[in-house]
N, C-alpha and C positions, 0 to 999 in steps of 0.2 A: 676336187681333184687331188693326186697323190703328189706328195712333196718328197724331192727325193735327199736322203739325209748323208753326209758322207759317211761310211765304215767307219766307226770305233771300235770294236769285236770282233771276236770270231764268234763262227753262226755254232748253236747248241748241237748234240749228238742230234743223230737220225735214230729210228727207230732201226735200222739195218747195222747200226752201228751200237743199240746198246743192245740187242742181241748178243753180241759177241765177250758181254760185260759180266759178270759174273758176282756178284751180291758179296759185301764185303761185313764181316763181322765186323762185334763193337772188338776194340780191346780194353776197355775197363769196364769197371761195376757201376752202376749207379751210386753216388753216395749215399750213404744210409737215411740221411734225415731227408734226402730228395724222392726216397721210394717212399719213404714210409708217408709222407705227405698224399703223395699219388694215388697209396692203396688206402689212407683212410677217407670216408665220405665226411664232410662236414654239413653241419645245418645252419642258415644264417639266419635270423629272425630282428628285423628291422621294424621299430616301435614308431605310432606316426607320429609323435613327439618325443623330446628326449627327459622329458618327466617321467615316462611312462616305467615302470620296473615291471620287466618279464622273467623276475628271479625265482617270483613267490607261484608261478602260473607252472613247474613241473608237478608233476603227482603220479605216484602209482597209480595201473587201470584198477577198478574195482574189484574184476571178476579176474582178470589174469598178472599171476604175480611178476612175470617176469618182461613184463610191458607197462610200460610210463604214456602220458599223455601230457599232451599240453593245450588248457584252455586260452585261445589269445584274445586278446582284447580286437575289438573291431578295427578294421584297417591298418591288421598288421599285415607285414609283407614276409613272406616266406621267400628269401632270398637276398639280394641287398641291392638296393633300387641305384638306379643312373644320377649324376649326379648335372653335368652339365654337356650341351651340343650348341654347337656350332658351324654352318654354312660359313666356307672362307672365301674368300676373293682371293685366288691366285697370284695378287698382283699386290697382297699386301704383306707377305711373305717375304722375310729380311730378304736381297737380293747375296750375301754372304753364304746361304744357307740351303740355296738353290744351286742349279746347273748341274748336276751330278749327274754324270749317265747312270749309274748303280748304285742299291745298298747293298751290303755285301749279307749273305746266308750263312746261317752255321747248323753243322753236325757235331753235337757232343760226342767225346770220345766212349760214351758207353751205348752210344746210337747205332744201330747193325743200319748199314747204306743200302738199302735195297731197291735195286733196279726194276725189278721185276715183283708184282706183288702177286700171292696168292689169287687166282680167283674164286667167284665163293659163290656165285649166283643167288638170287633171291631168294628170302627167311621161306622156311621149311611150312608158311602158312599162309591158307589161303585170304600289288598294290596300286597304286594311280597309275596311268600308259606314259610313255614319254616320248618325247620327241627328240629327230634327230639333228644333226648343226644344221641341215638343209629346211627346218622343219615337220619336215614328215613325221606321223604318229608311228608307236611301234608298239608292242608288247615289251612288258619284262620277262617273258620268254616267248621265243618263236615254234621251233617242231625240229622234226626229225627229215632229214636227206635220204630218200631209201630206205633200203634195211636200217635199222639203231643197231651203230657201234659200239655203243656204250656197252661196258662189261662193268657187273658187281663184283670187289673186291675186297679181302681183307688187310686192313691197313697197318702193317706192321709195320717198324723200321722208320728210318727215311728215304725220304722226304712227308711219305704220305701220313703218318699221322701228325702231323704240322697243319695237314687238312679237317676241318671239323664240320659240324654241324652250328649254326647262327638261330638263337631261338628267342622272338620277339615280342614284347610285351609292350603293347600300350597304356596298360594299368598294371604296375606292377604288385599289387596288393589283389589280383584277381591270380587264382589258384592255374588257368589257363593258358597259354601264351597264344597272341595272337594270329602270327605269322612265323615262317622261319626259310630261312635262305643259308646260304655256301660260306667260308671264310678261311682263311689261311692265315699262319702266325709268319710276319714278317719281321718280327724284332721281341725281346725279353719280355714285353707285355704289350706286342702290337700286331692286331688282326687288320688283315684288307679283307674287305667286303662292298659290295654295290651300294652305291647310295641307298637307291629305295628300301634294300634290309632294313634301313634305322628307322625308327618311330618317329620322325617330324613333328614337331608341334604339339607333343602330348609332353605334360607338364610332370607326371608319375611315372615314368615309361621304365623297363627295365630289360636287358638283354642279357644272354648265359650261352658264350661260347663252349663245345665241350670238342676237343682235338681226338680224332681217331675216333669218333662215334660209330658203333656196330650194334646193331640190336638194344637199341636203349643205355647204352653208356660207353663210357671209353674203353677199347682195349687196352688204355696202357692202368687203368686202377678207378675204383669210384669215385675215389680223390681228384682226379683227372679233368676240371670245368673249372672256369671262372666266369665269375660274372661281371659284368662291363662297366667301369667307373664314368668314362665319358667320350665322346665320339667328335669327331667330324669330318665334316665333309665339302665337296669341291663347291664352289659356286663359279659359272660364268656370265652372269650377271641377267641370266635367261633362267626360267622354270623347267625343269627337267629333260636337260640337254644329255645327250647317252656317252658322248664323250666323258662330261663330266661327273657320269656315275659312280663317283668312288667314295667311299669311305673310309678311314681309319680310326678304327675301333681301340682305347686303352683300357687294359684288364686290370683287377686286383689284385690279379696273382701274377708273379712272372714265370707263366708256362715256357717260354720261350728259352729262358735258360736249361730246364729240363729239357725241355723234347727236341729242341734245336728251334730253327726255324729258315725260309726260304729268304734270297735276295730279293729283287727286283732290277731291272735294267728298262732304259729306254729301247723301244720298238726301233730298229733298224732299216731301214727300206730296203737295201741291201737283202735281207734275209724272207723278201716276199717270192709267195711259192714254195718254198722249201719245208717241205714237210718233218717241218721241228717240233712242233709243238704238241701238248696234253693238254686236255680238258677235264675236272673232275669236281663233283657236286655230287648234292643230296634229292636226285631228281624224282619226285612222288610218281612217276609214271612208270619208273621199273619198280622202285623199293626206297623209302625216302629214311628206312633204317637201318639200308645199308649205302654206303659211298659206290659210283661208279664211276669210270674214267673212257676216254678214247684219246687214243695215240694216233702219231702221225698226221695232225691236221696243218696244214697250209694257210698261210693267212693272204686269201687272195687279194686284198685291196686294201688301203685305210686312208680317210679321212680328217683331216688336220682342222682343227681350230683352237688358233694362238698354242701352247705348249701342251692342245691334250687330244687326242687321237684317237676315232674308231677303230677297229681293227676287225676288218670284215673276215668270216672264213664259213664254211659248211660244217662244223664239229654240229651232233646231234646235242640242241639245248632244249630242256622241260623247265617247267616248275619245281620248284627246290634248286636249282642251279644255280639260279642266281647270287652273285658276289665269290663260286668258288673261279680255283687260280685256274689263268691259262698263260702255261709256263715249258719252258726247256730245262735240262738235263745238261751242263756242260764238262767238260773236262775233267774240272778239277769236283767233279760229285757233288756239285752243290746242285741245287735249284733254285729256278732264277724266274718271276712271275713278271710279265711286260701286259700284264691286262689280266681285269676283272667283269666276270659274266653279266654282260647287262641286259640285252634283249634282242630283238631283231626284227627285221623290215623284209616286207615282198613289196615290189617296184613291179607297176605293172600300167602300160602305154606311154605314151607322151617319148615313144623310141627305145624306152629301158624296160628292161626286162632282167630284173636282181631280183633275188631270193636268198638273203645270208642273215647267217647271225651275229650280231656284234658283241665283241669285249670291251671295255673303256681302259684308256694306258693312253702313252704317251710320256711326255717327260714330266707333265702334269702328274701320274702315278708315283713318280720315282720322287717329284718334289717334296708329294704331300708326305710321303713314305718319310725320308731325309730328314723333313725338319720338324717332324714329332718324333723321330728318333731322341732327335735333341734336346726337345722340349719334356718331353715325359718318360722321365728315368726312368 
């Protein structure tokens, strides 16, 4: 049953309402040493001991002079592997560090604000299920309502390249990755994403956020990716409850300074019905190498246990969706994420007859969000 919570907020723009909005340039430059970061590609090359010297392993190619190679030693990792994760209990979380309805969002001042993004329709070429607080089995993604709302777009500006692509590795010393899902930058070096994005249990695992992914790399430079120092994630003292599908991701790099990054706030009851909200992922069912979004969805219902909340609605969800933000647009131009794409349930006899897809949020989102702000500068 719906728990109804008092108004702290006011409820986000409507789609009728940022129509009328008008895309605002940056006014300053990018610093110099923050582009040039962005546009150069780096290569990391992680030795599986620290004996190991990968100094003497560059050489000229044979046959081509102006190409180098490198022989690496066996189980090296092309990239820089994960270092620790952790499943938290809710409930072991300083109580100082909690209760916040919001983290606050930023737009750098050389960030063009854009409401409206290009659309760009698709390239020019031809994990374990889980269960809901009630129980019930679901998908990590559900389907489509009708026609698919969902539009391919180009992610310029903000908010939307603070959205990326999540690419997962459970050996990270294999050249492959082995799954990959949704993620948004909520703070200087901090991504939300769905729990089941994260490698569980795999002792080598390695993950590489990249922000604004279009056609195989970032729009904002090659430089533009990090890869994930260490992760975690919600526990409710149950195996894979969809409320508490959340993770947050800490990066190497603090993208988040450069390219800004989105709020988050606790889900409102107050603001059910109101077609405030976007959905936007990396869904392989239109194009999973380009971002789509739909606007305007409703969050018809949500579901509460202890501080973390389903958040029922009809937004068309696929595979690759999973862990991207579903969020509002409010006043002051920020972006504000109250749930991340977890999966969805069809209910069918026993009197109910539901059909939705859920996000995971709640004040449980905002908590976890909060106090690895704090904890990981």
């Amino acid at each position: 049953m719906s728990k109804t919570q008092p108004a702290h907020d006011e409820a986000p723009l409507t789609p009728s309402q940022l129509v009328f909005l008008d895309n605002v340039a940056a006014t300053e430059r990018m610093p110099a040493d923050m582009a040039r970061r962005l546009a150069q590609q780096r290569l990391y090359l992680s030795a599986p001991n620290a004996t190991v010297d990968l100094s003497g392993h560059l050489k000229r190619h044979g046959e081509l002079a102006d190409c180098w190679e490198i022989d690496l030693p066996a189980n090296t990792t092309v990239g820089l592997p994960g270092r620790t994760q952790e499943r938290m209990d809710p409930k072991s979380m300083p109580k100082a560090l909690l209760g916040k309805t919001k983290t606050d969002g930023c737009r750098p001042p050389w960030a063009d604000l854009v409401y409206h993004p290009k659309l760009s329709g698709v390239p020019d070429r031809s994990p374990a299920s889980l269960r809901t607080i009630k129980g019930r089995r679901l998908q990590p993604t559900y389907g489509v309502f009708g026609s698919d709302d969902r539009k391919a777009y180009y992610p310029s500006g903000y908010p939307w390249r603070c959205i990326g692509r999540v690419f997962t590795w459970t050996d990270a010393s294999q050249p492959g990755w082995s799954w990959y899902g949704s993620g948004v930058l909520v703070g200087p070096r901090h991504v939300l994403t769905a729990g089941h994005v994260a490698p569980w249990g795999w002792p080598h695992w390695g993950m590489l956020f990249v922000p604004g992914y279009y056609d195989g790399s970032s729009v904002v430079g090659s430089g533009a990716n990090s890869w994930v120092s260490d992760f975690r994630s919600l526990d409710s003292g149950a195996a894979s409850v969809s409320a508490h599908d959340i993770s947050l991701l800490r990066l190497y790099d603090p993208l988040g300074n450069q390219l800004g990054y989105f709020g988050s706030k606790v889900y409102d009851h107050a603001w059910q019905g109101g077609n405030y909200w976007t959905l936007v992922g990396y869904p392989s069912m239109m194009t999973s190498e380009r971002p789509s979004y739909q606007v305007g969805i409703p969050v018809l219902d949500n579901d509460v246990d202890g501080d973390a909340m389903e958040l029922e609605h009809q937004g068309d969800v696929t595979s690759g969706d999973s862990g991207g933000p579903f969020f509002g647009t409010w006043s002051d131009g920020i972006s504000y994420a109250i749930g991340t794409v977890s999966g969805g349930e069809k209910i069918t006899g026993r009197g109910q007859d539901e059909d939705n897809n859920i996000c995971a949020g709640g004040q449980a989102l905002v908590n976890l969000i909060s106090y690895w702000l704090t904890n990981w500068p």
